[in-house]
N, C-alpha and C positions, 0 to 999 in steps of 0.2 A: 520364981516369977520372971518370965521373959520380959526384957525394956528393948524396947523397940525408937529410936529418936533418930527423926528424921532432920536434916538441914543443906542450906545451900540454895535455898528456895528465894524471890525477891523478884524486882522489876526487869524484866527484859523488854526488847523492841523485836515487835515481827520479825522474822527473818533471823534472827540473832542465836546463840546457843545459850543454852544454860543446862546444869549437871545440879542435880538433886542426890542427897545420900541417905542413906540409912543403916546407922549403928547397931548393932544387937551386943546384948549385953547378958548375963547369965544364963545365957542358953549356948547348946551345943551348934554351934551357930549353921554348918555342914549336913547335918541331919533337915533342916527347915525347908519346906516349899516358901518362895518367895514371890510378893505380890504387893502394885502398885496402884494404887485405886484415887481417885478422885473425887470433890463434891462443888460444885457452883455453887451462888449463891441463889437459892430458891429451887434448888434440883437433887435428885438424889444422890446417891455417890455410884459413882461406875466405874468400871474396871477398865484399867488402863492397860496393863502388860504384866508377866506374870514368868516365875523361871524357876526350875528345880533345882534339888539339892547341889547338883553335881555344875550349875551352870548351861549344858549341850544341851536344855529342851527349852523352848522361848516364844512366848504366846504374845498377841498383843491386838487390842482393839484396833477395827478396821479405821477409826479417826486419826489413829498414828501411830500405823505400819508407816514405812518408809520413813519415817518423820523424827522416830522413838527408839532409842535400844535402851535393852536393860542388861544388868550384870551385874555382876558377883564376885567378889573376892572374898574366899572364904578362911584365908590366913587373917584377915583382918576384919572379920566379922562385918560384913560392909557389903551392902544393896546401892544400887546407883541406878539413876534412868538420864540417860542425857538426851534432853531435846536440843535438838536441830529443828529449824525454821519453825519455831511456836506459832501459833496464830493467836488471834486475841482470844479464841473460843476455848484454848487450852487454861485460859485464868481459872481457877480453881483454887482449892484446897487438895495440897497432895501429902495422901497418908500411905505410910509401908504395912504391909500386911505379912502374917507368918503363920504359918502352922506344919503341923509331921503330915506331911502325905509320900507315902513309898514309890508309886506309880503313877501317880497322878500330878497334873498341876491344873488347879481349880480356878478358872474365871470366878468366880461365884461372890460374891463379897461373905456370903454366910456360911462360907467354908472358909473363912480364917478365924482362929481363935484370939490372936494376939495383935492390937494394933499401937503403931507410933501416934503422937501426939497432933502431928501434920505439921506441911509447910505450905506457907503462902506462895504463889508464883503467878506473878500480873505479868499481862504481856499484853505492850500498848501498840496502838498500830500507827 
């Protein structure tokens, strides 16, 4: 069973950085397409940014392009998205996403099987 635990999440100020992570745990961690999704309070969850097995292919919602990168260290089993200049609209619930895709990496939320537990991250303006 894949554990997925994400942390690092908590209050930031507009403008400010903050670095979220996400652990894997009894899974072949390098084999996983990797994905970052989020939920407000009263809203769905939607897809935030998103990276393949190998790290080199890197997708991400047009609300934070330039804003968001995601990455991967795959010796240490480990998802990361670091925001640069949050805005208050980024307050969410942020969850890691995982599944085996060979060629693909999936925006989709319904094409992950496996998710972390989430992290809270407010950002006050």
């Amino acid at each position: 069973q894949v554990q997925l635990v994400e942390s690092g999440g908590g209050l930031v100020q507009a403008g400010g950085s903050l670095r979220v992570s996400c652990a894997a745990s009894r899974v072949t961690f390098s084999l996983y397409t990797m994905g970052w999704f989020r939920q407000a309070p009263g809203k769905e969850r939607e897809f935030v940014a998103a990276i393949n097995w190998s790290g080199i292919s890197t997708f991400y919602a047009d609300s934070v392009k330039g804003r968001f990168t995601i990455s991967r260290d795959n010796a240490k089993a480990t998802m990361y998205l670091q925001m640069n200049s949050p805005k208050p609209e980024d307050t969410a619930v942020y969850y890691c996403a995982a599944d085996l895709h060979k060629n693909i990496v999936p925006t989709a939320a319904s094409a992950y099987t496996y998710w972390g537990q989430g992290t809270q991250v407010t950002v006050s303006s």
